[in-house]
VOFI-793000 format. One record per residue: residue number from 0; x, y, z of N, C-alpha, C, O in turn. Coordinates in steps of 0.02 Angstrom, whole numbers. Example, Ala and Ser with C-alpha at 12.3 -4.5 7.8 and 13.67 -1.06 7.14 Angstrom:
<nodes>
+-----+--------+--------+--------+--------+--------+--------+--------+--------+--------+--------+--------+--------+
|   i |    n_u |    n_v |    n_w |   ca_u |   ca_v |   ca_w |    c_u |    c_v |    c_w |    o_u |    o_v |    o_w |
+-----+--------+--------+--------+--------+--------+--------+--------+--------+--------+--------+--------+--------+
|   0 |    660 |   -284 |    390 |    615 |   -225 |    390 |    660 |   -165 |    390 |    712 |   -166 |    423 |
|   1 |    642 |   -112 |    354 |    684 |    -53 |    357 |    645 |      2 |    394 |    670 |     57 |    402 |
+-----+--------+--------+--------+--------+--------+--------+--------+--------+--------+--------+--------+--------+
</nodes>
This chain:
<nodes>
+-----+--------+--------+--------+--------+--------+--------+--------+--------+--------+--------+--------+--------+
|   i |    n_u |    n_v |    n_w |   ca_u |   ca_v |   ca_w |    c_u |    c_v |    c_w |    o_u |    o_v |    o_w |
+-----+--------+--------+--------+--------+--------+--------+--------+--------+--------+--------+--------+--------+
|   0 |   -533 |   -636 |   1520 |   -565 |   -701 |   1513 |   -639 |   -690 |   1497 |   -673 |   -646 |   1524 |
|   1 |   -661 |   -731 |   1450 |   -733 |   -722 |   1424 |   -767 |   -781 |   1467 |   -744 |   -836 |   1485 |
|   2 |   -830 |   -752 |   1476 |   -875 |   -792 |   1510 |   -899 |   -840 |   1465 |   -904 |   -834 |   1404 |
|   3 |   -919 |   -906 |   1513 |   -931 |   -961 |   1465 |   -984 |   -997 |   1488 |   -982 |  -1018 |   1546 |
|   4 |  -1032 |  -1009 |   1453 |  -1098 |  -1011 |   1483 |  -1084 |  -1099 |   1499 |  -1048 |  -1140 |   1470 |
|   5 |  -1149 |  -1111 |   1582 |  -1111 |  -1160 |   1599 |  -1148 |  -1226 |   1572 |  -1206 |  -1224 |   1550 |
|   6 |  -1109 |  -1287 |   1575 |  -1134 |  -1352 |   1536 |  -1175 |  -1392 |   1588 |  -1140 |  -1401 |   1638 |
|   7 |  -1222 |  -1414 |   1593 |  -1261 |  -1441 |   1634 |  -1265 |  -1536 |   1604 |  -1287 |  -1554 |   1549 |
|   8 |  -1245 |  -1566 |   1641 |  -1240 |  -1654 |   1622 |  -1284 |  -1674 |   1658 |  -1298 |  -1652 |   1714 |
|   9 |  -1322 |  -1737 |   1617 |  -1374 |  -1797 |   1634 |  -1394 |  -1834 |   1605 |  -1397 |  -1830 |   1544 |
|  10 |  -1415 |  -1888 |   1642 |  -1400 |  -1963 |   1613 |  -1479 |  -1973 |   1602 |  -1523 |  -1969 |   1645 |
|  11 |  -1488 |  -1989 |   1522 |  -1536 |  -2018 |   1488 |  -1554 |  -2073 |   1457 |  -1536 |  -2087 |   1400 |
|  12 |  -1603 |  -2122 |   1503 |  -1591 |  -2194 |   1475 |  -1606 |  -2180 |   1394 |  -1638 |  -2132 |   1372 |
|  13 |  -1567 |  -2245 |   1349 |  -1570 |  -2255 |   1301 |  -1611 |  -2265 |   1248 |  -1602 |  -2256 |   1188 |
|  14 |  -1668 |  -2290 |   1287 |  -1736 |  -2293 |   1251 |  -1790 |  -2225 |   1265 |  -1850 |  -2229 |   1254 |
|  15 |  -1756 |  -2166 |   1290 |  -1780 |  -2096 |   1304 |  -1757 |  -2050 |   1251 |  -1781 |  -1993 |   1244 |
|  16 |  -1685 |  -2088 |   1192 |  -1667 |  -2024 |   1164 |  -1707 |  -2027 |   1121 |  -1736 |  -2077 |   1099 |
|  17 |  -1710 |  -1948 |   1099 |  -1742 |  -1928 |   1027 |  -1691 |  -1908 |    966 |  -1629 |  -1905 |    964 |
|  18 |  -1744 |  -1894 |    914 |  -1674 |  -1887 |    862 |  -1659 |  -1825 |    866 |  -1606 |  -1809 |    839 |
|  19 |  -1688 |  -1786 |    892 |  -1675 |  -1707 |    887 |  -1617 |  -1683 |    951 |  -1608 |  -1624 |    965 |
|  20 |  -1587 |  -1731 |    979 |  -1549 |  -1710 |   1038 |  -1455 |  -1731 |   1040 |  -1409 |  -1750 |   1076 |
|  21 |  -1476 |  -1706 |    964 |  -1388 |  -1715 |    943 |  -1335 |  -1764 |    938 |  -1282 |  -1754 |    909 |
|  22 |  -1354 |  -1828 |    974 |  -1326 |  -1854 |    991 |  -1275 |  -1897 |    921 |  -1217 |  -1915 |    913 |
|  23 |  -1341 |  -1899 |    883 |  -1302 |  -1937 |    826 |  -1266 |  -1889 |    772 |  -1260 |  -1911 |    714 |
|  24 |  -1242 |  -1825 |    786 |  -1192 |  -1789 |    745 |  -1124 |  -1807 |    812 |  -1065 |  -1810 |    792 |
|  25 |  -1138 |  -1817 |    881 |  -1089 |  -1833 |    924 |  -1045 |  -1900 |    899 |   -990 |  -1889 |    872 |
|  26 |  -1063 |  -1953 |    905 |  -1054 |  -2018 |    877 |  -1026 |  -2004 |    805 |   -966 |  -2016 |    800 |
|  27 |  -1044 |  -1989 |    770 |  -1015 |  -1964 |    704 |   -955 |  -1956 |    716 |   -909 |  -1996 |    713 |
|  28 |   -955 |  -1883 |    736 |   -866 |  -1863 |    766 |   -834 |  -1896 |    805 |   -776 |  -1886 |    822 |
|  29 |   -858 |  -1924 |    818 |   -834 |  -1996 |    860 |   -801 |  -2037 |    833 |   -740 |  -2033 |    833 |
|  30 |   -836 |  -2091 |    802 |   -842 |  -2135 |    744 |   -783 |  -2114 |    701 |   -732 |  -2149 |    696 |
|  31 |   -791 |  -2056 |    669 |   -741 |  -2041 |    620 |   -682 |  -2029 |    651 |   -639 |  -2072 |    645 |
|  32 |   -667 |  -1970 |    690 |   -590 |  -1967 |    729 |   -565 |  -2043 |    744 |   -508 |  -2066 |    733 |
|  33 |   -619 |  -2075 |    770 |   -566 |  -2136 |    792 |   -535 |  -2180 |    733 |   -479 |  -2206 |    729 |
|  34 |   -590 |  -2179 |    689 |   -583 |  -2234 |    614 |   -506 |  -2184 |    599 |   -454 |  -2217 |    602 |
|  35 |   -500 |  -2130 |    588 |   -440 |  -2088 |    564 |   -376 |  -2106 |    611 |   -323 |  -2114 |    581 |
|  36 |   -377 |  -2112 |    698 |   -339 |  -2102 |    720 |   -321 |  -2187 |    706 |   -261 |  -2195 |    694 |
|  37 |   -350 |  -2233 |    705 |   -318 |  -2302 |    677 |   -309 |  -2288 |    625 |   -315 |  -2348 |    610 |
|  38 |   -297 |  -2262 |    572 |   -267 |  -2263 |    491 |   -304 |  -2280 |    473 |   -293 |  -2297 |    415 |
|  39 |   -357 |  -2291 |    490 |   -434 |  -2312 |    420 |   -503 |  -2275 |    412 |   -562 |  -2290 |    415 |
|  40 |   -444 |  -2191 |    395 |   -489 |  -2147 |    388 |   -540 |  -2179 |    307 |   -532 |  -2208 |    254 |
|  41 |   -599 |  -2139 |    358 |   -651 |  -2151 |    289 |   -673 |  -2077 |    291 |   -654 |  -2040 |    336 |
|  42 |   -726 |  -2051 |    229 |   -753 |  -2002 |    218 |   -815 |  -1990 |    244 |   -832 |  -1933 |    257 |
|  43 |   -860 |  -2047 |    257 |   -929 |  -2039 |    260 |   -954 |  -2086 |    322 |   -917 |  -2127 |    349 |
|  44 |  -1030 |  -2075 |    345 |  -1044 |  -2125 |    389 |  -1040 |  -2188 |    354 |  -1023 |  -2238 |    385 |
|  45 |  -1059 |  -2190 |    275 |  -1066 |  -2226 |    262 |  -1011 |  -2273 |    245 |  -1032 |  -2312 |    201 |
|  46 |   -966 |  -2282 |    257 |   -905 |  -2302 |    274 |   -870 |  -2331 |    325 |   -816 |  -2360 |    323 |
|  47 |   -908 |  -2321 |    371 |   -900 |  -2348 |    444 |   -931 |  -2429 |    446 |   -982 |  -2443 |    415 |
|  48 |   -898 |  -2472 |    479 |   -915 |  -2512 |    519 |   -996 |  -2536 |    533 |  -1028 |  -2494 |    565 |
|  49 |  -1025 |  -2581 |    519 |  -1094 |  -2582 |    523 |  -1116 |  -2565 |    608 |  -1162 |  -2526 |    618 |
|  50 |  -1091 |  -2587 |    648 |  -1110 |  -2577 |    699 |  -1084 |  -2512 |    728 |  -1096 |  -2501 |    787 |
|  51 |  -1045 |  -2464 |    689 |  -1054 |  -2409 |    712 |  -1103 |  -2348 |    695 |  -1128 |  -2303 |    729 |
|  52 |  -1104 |  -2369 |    613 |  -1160 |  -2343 |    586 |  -1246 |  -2357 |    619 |  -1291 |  -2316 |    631 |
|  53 |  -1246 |  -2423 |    627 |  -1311 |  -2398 |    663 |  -1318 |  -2389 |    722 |  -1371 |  -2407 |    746 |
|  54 |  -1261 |  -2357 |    768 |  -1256 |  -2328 |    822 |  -1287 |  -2234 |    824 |  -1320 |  -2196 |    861 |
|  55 |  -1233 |  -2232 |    732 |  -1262 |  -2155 |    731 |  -1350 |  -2155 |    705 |  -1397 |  -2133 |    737 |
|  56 |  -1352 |  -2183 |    645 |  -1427 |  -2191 |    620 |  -1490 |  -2176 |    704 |  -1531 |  -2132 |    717 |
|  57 |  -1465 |  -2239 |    741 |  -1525 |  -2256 |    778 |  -1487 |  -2249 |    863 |  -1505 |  -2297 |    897 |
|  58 |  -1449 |  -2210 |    893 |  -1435 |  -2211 |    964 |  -1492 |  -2240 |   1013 |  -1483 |  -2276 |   1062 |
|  59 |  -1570 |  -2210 |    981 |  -1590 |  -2246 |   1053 |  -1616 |  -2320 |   1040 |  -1651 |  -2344 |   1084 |
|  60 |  -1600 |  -2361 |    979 |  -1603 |  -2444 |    956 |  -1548 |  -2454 |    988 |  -1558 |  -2477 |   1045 |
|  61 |  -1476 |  -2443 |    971 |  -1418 |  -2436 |    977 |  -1410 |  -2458 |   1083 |  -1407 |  -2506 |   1121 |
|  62 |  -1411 |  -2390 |   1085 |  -1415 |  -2411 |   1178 |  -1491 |  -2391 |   1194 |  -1517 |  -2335 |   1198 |
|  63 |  -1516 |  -2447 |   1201 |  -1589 |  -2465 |   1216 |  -1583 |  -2496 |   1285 |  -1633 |  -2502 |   1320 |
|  64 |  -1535 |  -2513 |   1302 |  -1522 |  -2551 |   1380 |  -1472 |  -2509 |   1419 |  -1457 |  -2523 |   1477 |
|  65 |  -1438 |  -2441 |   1375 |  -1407 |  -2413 |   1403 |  -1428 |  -2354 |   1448 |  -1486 |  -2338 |   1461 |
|  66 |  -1370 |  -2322 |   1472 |  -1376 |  -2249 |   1486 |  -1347 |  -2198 |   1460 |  -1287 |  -2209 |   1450 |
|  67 |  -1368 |  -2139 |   1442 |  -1322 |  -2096 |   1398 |  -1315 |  -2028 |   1435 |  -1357 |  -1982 |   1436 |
|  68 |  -1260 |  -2029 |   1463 |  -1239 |  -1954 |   1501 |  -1231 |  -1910 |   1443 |  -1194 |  -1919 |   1394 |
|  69 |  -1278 |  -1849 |   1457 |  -1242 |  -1790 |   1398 |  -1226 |  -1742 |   1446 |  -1239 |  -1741 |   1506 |
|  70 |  -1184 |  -1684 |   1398 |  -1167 |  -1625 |   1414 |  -1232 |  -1577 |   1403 |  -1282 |  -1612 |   1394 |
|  71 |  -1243 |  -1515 |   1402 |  -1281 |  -1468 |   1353 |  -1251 |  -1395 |   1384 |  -1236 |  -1375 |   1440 |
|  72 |  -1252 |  -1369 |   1315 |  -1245 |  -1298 |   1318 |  -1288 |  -1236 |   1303 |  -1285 |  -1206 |   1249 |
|  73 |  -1317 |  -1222 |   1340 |  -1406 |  -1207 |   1317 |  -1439 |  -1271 |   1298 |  -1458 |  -1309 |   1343 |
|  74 |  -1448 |  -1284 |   1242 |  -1507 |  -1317 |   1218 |  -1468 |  -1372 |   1157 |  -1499 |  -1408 |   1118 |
|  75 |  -1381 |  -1365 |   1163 |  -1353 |  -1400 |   1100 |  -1317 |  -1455 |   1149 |  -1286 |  -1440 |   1200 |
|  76 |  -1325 |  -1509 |   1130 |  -1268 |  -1568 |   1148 |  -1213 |  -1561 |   1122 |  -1205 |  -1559 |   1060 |
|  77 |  -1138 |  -1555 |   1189 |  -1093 |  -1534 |   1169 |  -1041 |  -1604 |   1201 |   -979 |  -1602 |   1199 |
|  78 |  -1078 |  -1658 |   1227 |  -1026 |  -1719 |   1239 |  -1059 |  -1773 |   1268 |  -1104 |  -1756 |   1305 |
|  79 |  -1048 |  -1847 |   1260 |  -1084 |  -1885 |   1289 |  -1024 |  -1948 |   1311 |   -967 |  -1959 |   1289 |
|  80 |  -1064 |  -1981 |   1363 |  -1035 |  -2042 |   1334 |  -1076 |  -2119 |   1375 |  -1113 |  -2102 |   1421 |
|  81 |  -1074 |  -2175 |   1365 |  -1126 |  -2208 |   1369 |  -1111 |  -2262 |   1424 |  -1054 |  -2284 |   1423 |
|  82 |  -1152 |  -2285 |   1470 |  -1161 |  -2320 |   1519 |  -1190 |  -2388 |   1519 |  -1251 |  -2400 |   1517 |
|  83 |  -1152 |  -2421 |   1522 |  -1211 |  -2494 |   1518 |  -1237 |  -2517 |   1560 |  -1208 |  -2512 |   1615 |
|  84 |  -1288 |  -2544 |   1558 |  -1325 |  -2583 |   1643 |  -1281 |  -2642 |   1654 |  -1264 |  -2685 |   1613 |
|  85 |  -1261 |  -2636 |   1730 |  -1226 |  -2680 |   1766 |  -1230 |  -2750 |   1743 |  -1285 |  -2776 |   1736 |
|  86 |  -1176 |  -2783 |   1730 |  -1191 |  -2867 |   1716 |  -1136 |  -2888 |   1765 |  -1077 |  -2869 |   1764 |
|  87 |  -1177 |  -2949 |   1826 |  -1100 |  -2980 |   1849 |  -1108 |  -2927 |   1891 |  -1125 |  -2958 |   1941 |
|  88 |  -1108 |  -2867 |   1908 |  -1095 |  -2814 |   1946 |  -1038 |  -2762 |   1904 |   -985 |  -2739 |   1927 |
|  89 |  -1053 |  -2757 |   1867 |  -1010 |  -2704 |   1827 |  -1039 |  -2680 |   1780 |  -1074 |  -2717 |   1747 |
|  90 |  -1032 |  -2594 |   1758 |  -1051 |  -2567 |   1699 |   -995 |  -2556 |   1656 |   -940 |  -2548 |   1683 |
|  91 |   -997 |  -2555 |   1602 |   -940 |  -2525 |   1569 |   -955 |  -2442 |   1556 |  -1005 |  -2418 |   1583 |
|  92 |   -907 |  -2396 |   1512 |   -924 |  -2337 |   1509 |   -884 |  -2345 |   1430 |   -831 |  -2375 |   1421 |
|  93 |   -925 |  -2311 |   1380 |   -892 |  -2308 |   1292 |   -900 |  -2232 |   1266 |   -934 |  -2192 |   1298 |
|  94 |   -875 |  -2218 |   1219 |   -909 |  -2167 |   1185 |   -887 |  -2113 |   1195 |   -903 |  -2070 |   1154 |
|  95 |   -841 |  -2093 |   1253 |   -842 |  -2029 |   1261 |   -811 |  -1973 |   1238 |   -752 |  -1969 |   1223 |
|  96 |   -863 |  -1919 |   1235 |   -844 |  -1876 |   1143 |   -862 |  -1810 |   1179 |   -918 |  -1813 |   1204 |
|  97 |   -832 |  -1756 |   1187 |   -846 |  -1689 |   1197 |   -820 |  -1647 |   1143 |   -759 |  -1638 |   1140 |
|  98 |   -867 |  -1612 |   1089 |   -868 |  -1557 |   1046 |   -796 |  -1537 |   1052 |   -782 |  -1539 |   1112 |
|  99 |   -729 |  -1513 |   1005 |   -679 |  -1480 |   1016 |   -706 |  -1413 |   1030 |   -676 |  -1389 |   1078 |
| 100 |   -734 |  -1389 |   1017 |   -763 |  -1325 |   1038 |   -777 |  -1295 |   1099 |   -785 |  -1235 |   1113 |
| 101 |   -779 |  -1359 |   1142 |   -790 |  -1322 |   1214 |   -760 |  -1369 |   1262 |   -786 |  -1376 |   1318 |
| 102 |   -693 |  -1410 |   1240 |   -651 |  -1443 |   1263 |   -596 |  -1396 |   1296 |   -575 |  -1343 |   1272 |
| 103 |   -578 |  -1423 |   1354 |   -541 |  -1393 |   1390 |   -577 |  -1357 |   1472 |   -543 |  -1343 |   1521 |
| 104 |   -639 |  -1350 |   1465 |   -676 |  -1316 |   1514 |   -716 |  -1382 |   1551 |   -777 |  -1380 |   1559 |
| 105 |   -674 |  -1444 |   1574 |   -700 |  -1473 |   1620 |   -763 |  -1527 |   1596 |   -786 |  -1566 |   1638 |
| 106 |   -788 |  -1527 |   1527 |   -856 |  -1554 |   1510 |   -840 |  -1629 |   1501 |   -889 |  -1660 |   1481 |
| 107 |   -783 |  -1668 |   1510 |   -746 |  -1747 |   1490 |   -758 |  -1769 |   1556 |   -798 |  -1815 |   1563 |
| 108 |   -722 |  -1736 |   1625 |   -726 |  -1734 |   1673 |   -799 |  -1752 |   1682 |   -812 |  -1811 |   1677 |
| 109 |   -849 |  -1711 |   1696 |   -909 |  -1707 |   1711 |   -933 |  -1766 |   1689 |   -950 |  -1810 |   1728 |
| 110 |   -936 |  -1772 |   1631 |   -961 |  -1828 |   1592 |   -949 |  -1917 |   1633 |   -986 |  -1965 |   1642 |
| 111 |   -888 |  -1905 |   1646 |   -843 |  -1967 |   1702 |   -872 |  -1955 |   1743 |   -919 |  -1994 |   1746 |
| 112 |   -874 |  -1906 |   1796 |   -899 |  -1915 |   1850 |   -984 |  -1936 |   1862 |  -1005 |  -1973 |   1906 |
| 113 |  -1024 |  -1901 |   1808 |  -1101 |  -1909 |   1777 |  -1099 |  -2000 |   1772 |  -1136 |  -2029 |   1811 |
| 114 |  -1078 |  -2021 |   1749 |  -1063 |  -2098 |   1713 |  -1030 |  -2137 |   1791 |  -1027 |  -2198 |   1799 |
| 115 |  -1017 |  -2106 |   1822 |   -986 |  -2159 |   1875 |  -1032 |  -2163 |   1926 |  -1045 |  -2215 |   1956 |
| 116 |  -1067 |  -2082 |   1942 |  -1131 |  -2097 |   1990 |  -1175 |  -2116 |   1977 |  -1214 |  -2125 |   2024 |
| 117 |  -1199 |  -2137 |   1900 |  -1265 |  -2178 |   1858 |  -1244 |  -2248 |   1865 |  -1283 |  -2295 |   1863 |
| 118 |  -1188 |  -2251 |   1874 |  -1172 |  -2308 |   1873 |  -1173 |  -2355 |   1944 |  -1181 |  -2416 |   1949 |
| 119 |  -1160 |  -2304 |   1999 |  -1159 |  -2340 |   2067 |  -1227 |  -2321 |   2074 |  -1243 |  -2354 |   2123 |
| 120 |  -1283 |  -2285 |   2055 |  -1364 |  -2274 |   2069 |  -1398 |  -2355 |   2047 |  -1448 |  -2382 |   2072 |
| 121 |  -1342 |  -2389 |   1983 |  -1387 |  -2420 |   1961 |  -1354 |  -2483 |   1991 |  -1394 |  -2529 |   1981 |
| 122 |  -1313 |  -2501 |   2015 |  -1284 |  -2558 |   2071 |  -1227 |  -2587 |   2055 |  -1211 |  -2644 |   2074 |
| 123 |  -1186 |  -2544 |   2015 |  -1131 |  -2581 |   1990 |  -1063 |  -2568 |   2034 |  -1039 |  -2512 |   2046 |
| 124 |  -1036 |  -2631 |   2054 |   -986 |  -2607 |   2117 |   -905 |  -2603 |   2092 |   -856 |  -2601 |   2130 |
| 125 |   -905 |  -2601 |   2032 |   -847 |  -2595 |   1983 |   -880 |  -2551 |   1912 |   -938 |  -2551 |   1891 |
| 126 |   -829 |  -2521 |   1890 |   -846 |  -2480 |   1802 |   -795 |  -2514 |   1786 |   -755 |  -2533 |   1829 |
| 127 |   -785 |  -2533 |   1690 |   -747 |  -2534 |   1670 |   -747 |  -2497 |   1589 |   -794 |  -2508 |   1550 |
| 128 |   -715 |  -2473 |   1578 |   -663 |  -2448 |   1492 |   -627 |  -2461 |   1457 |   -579 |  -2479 |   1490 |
| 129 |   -615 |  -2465 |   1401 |   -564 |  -2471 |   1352 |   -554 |  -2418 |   1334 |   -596 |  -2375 |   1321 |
| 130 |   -498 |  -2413 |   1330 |   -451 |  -2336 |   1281 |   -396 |  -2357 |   1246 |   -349 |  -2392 |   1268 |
| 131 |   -406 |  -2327 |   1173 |   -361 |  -2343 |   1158 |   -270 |  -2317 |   1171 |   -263 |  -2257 |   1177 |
| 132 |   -235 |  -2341 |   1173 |   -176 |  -2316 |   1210 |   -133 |  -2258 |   1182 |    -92 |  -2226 |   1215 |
| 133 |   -143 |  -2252 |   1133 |   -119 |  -2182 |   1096 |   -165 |  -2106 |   1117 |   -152 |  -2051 |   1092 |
| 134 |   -211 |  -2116 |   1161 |   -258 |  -2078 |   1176 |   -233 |  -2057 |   1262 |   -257 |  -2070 |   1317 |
| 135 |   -178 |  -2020 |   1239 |   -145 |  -2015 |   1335 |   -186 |  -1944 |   1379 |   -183 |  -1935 |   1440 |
| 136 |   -207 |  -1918 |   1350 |   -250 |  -1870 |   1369 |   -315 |  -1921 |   1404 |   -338 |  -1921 |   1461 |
| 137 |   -326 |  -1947 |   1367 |   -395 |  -1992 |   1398 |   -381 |  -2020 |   1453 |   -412 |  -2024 |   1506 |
| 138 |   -295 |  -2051 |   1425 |   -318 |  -2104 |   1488 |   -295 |  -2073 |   1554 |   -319 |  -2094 |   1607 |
| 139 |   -239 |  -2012 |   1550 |   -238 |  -1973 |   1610 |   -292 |  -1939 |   1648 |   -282 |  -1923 |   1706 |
| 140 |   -358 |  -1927 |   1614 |   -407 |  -1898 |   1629 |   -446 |  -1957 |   1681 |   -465 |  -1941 |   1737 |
| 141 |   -456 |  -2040 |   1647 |   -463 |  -2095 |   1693 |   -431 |  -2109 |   1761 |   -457 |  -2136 |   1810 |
| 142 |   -352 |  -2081 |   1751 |   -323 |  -2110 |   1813 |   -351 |  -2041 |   1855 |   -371 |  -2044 |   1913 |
| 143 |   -348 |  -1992 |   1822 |   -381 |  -1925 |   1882 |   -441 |  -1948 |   1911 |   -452 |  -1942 |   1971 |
| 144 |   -484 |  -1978 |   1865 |   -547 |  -2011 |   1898 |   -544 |  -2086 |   1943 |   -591 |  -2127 |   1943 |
| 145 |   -503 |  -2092 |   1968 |   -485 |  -2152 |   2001 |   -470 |  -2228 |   1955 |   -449 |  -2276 |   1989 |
| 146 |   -477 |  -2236 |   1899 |   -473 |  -2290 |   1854 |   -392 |  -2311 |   1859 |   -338 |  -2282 |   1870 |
| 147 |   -415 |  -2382 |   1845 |   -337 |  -2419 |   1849 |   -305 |  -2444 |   1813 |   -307 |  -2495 |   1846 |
| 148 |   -267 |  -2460 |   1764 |   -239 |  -2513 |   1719 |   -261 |  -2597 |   1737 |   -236 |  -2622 |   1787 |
| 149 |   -295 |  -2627 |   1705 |   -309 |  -2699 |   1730 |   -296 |  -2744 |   1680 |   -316 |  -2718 |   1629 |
| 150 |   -269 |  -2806 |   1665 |   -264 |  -2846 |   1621 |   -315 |  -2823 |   1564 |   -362 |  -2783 |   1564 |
| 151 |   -282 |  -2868 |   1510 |   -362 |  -2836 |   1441 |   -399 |  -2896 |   1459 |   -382 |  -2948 |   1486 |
| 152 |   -466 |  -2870 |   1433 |   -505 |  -2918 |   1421 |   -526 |  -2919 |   1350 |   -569 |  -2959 |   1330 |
| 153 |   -496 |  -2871 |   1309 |   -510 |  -2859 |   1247 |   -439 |  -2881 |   1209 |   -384 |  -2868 |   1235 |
| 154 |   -446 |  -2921 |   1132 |   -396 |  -2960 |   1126 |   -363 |  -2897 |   1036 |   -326 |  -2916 |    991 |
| 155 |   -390 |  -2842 |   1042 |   -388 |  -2789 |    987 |   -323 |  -2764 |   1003 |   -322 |  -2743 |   1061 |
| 156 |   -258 |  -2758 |    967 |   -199 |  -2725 |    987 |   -215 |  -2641 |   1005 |   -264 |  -2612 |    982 |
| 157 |   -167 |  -2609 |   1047 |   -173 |  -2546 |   1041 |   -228 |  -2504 |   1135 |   -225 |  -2453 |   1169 |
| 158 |   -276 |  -2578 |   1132 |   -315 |  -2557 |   1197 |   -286 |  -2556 |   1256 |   -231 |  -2584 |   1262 |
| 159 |   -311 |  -2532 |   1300 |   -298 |  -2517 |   1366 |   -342 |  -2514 |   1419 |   -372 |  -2463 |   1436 |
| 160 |   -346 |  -2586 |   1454 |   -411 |  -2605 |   1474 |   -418 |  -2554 |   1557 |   -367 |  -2537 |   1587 |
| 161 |   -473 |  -2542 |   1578 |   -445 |  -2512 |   1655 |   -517 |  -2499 |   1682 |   -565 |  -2497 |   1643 |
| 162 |   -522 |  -2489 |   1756 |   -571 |  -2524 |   1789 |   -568 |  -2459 |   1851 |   -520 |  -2427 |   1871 |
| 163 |   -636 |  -2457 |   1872 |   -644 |  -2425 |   1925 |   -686 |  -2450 |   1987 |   -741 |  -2473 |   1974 |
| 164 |   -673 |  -2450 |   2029 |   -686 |  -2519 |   2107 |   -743 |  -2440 |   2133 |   -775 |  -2440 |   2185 |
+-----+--------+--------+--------+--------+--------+--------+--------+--------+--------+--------+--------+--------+
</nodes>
């Protein structure tokens, strides 16, 4: 077994990121796998969805009210995913993207657990997610993290709404 240098996670409000901190080649691969895994692969950012595109362009316009848990591996962002400030008493959690490259070693995990304690720091007495349901890796990774299946509140075929108390 080769040693694997370890990933250190933390949550950076939204109006803190810079452009130099990877985030928007994360979102990219993001962005695109998902546009592909619904059948409407495109080639380019520029192809995407306006509101996803200027998610990648501008992350910290983008979540300016958010929070953004990253991974890092040394000094490279290798996964994130994003936190919203409590409304009602709930945050939601979106986004979440870890590099295939260093998937498998726990960094999705982290990321959940990073995102759930930012989330009860900041007063929210419920999380909630969408996943899409073809994504069973994800959503087994949610129920490991205590998350539940809950009615949708999202009216998009394919989602899978679920909630953490």
């Amino acid at each position: 077994m080769t040693d694997q240098p370890p990933v250190a996670v933390t949550a950076v409000a939204g109006r803190d990121l810079s452009r130099a901190d990877g985030l928007a080649e994360l979102l990219t691969a993001y962005h695109l796998f998902t546009e592909a895994e619904k059948g409407l692969a495109v080639g380019s950012v520029d192809e995407l969805p306006d509101r996803y595109r200027s998610e990648i362009r501008s992350p910290r316009s983008a979540f300016a009210d958010d929070t953004v848990v990253v991974a890092r591996e040394g000094r490279a962002v290798v996964g994130c995913v994003v936190v919203t400030a409590p409304v009602e008493g709930a945050s939601e959690i979106k986004r979440l993207w870890v590099d295939p490259s260093v998937r498998g070693r726990g960094v999705a995990s982290a990321l959940v657990d990073g995102a759930l304690a930012h989330a009860a720091e900041s007063g929210a007495s419920r999380v909630r997610l969408s996943v899409w349901s073809w994504r069973s890796g994800a959503i087994a990774l949610y129920e490991r993290a205590g998350f539940g299946v809950v009615d949708s509140w999202d009216a998009r075929d394919g989602l899978v709404c679920m909630e953490h108390a």
